[in-house]
C-alpha positions as CSV (number, residue, x, y, z in Angstrom):
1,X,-204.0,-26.8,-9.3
2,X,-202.5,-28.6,-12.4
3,X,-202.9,-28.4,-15.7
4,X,-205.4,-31.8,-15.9
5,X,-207.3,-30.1,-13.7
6,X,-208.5,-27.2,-15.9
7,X,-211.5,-26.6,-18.5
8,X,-209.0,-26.7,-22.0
9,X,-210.3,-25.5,-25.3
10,X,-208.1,-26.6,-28.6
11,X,-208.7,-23.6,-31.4
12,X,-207.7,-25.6,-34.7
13,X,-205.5,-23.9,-37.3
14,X,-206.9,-20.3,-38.5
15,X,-205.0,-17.8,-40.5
16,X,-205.2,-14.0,-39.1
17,X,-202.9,-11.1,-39.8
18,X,-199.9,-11.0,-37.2
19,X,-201.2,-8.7,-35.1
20,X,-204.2,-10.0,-34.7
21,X,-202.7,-13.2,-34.0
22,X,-200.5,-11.5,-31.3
23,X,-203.6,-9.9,-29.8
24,X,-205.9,-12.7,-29.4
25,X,-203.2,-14.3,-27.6
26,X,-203.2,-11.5,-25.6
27,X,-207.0,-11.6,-24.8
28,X,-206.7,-15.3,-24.2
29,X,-204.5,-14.7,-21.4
30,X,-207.2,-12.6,-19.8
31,X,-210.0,-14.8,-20.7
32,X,-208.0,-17.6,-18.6
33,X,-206.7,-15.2,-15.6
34,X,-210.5,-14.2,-15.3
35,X,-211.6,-17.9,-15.1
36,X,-212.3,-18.6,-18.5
37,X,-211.2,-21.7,-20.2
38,X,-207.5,-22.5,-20.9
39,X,-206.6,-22.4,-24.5
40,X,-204.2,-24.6,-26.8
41,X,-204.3,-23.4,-30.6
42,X,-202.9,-24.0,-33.9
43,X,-202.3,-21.0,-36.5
44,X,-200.8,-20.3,-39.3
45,X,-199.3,-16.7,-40.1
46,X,-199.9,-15.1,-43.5
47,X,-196.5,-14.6,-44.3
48,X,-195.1,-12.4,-41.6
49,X,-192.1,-11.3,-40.0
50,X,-192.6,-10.8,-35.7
51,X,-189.9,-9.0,-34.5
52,X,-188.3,-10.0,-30.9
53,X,-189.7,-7.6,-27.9
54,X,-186.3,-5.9,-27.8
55,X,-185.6,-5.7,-31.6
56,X,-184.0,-3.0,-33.5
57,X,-185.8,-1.9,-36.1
58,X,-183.1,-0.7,-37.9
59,X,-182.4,-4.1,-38.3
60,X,-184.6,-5.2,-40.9
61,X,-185.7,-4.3,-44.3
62,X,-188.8,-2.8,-44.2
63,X,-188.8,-2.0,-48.3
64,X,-188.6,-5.4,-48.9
65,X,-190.8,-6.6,-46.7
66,X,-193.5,-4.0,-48.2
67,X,-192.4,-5.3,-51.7
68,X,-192.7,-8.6,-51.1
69,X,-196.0,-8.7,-49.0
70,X,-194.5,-9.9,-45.9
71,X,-196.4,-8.1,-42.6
72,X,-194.4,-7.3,-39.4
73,X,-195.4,-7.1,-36.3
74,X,-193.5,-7.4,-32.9
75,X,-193.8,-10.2,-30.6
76,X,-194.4,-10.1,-26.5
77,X,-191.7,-12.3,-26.4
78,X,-187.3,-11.9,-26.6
79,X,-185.1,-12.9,-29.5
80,X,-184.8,-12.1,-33.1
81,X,-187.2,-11.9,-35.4
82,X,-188.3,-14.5,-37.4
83,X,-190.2,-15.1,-41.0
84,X,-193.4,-16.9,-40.6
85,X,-194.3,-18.1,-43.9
86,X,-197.8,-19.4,-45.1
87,X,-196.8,-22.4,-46.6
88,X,-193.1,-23.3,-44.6
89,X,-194.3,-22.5,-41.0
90,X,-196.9,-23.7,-38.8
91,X,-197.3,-21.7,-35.0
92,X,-198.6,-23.2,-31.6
93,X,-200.0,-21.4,-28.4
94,X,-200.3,-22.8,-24.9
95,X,-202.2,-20.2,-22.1
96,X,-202.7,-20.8,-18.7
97,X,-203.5,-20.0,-15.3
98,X,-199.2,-19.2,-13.7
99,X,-201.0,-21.4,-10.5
100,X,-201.1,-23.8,-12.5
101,X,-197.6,-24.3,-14.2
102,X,-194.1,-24.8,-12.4
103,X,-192.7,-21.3,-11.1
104,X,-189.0,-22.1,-12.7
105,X,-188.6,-21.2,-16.4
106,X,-186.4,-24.9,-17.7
107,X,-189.1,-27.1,-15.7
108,X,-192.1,-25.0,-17.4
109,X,-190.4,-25.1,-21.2
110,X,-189.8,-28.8,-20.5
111,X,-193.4,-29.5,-19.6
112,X,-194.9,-27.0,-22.6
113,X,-192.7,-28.7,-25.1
114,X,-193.9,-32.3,-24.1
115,X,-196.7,-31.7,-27.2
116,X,-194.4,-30.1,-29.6
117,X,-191.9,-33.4,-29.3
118,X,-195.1,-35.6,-29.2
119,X,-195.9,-34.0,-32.7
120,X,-192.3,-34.2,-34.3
121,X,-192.8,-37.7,-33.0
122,X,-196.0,-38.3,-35.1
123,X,-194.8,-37.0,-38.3
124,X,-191.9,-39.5,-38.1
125,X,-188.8,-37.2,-37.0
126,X,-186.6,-37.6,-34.2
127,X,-186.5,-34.1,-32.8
128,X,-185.2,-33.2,-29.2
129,X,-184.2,-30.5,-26.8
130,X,-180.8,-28.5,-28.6
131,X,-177.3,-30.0,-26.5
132,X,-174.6,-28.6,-29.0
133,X,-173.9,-25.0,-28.6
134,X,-173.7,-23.7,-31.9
135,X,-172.3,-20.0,-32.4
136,X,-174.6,-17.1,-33.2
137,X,-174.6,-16.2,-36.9
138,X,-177.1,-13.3,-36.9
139,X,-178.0,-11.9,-33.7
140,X,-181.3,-10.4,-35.1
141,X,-182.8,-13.3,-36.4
142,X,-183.7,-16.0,-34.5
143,X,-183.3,-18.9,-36.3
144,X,-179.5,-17.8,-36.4
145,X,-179.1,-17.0,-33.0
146,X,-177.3,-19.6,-30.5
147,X,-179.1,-22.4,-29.9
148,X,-180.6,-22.6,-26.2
149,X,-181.0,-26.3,-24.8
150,X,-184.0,-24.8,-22.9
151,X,-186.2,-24.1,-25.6
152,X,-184.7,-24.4,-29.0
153,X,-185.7,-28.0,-30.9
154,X,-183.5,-29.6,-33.2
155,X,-183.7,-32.9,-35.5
156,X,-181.1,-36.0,-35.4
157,X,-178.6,-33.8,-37.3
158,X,-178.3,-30.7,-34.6
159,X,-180.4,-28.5,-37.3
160,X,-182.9,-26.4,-35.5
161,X,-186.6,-27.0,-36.2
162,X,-188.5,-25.1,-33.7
163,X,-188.5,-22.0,-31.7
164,X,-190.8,-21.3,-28.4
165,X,-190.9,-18.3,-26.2
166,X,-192.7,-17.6,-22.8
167,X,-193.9,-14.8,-21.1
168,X,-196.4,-13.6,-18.4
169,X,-199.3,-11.6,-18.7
170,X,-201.4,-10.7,-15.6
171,X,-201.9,-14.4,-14.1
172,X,-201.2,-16.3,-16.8
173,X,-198.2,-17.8,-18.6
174,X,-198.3,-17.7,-22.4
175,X,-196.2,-20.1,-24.6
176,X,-195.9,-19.8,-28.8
177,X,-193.3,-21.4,-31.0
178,X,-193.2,-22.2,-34.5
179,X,-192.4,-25.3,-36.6
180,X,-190.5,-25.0,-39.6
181,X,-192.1,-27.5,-42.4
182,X,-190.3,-26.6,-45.6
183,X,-187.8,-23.3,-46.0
184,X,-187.7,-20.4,-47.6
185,X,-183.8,-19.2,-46.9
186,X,-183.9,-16.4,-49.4
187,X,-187.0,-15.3,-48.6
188,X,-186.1,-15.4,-44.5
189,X,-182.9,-13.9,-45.3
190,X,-183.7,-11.1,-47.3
191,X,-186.1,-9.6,-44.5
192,X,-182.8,-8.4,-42.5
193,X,-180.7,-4.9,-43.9
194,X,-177.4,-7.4,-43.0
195,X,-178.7,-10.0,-45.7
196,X,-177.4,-12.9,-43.6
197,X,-176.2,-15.7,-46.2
198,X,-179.5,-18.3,-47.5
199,X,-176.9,-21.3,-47.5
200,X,-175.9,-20.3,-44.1
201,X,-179.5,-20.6,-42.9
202,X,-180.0,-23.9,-44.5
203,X,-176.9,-25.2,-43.0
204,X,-178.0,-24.2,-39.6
205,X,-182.3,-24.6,-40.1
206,X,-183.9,-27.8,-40.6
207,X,-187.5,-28.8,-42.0
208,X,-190.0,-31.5,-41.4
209,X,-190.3,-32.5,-45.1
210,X,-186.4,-32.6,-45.3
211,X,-187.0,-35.5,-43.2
212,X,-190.4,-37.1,-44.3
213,X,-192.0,-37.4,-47.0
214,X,-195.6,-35.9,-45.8
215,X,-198.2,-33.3,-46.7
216,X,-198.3,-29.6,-44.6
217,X,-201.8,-30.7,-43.4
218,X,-200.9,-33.6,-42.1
219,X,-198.3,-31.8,-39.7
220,X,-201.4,-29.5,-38.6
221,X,-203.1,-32.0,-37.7
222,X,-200.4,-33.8,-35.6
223,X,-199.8,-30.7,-34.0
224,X,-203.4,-30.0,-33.0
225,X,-204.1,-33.6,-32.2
226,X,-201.0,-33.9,-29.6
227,X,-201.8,-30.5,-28.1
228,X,-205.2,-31.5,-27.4
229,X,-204.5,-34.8,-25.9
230,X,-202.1,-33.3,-23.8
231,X,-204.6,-31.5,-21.7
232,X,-207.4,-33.3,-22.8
233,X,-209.0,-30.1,-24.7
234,X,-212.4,-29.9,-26.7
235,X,-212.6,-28.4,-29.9
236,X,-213.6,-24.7,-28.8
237,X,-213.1,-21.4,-30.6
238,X,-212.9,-17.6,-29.6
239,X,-215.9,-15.6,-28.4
240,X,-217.6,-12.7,-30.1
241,X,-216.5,-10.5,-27.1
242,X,-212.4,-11.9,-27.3
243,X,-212.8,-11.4,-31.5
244,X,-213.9,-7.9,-30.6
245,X,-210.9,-6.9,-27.9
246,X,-208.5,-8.9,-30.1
247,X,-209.5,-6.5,-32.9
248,X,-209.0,-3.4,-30.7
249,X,-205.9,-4.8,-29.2
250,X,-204.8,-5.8,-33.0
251,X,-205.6,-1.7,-33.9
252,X,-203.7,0.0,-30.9
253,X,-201.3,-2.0,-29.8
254,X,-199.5,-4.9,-32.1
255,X,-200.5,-3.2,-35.5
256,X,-199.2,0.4,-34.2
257,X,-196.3,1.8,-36.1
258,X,-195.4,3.0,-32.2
259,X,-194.9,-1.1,-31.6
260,X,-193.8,-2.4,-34.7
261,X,-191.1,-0.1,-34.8
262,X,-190.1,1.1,-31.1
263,X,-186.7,1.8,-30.5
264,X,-185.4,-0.7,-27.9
């Protein structure tokens, strides 16, 4: 089995709370490991900060966060956390059957990504795998971590423009990364206790539109467009019955202070 040979939907860009948008990744995993359809989707994140699987919680700034308006909630995935903002962010997701993808981790990134580089592509920037090793500046957020040639995308001047993350759930591998249109240092920044410096971040973080000149919806769209062709997907969207496990998943598990703020 490949990935041409599956039924593909393309969800286009909605806007849920975090851990909503955590769980119905969740339930689209299941959906697909039960024989459902594959899903590619595009979503933007009210602005949100998803904490790495093995975070520390005593890592971030939860009083700011509340006094800003900026929801956490804690990703499936490794690495820091990272500030998904409504306006400066736009998020993928790729599910599908493990049968169906390469069994090593590099081969499967550099097949997932082939979209995400097709959509950098689109909008006019010359964005590629990360080949520099840069040093870590902030071990807890992820846009200052070191860069990883496996998985971390940069633009032509080594800045880092997206980060994606795997992992498995039943029989299905789950892939979602985030774009970085426009920044928001201070705003990033000031979600960690450390305060890691804004003109630190900007030194190290790119952004589409300091590239190209170009609208936020037209990035969407490149995204979702490129996605779907990828796998050849119809426009699809989530079931009554996913929407109503996604909402108990949403309520137990990823909104749960026991998640959000687990000691690792």
């Amino acid at each position: 089995m490949t990935l041409a040979d599956l039924e593909w939907r393309v969800v286009g860009e909605e806007t849920r709370p975090g851990p909503m948008t955590m769980a119905l990744e969740s339930v689209a995993a299941e959906t697909v490991a039960d024989g459902g359809p594959a899903t590619v989707r595009v979503y933007t994140w009210p602005d949100t900060l998803s904490l790495g699987y093995g975070q520390d919680p005593e890592t971030i700034d939860w009083e700011y966060c509340e006094r800003e308006g900026i929801g956490v909630t804690r990703r499936p995935t490794g690495g820091g956390a990272i500030y998904h903002d409504r306006v400066a962010d736009v998020s993928y997701g790729i599910v599908a059957p493990a049968d169906a993808v390469p069994g090593d981790l590099m081969t499967c990134y550099e097949q997932f990504c082939q979209p995400i580089l097709e959509a950098f592509g689109r909008v006019g920037v010359d964005a590629a795998f990360a080949d520099d090793e840069h040093e870590a500046l902030h071990q807890p957020a992820c846009y200052l971590r070191q860069l990883h040639p496996a998985h971390d995308i940069v633009g032509p001047d080594g800045c880092k423009l997206s980060g994606n993350a795997q992992y498995r759930q039943r029989d299905a591998v789950i892939q979602h990364g985030s774009l970085s249109v426009s920044l928001r240092p201070d705003r990033h920044c000031g979600c960690f206790t450390a305060k890691p410096d804004p003109d630190a971040f900007a030194d190290r973080v790119g952004a589409i539109d300091e590239y190209v000149d170009i609208e936020r919806s037209a990035v969407v769209e490149a995204l979702r467009s490129t996605l779907a062709e990828w796998v050849d997907a119809d426009a699809g969207g989530w079931t009554d019955e996913e929407l109503a496990r996604a909402r108990e998943r949403a309520k137990e598990q990823f909104g749960a202070r026991e998640w959000v703020r687990k000691t690792p």
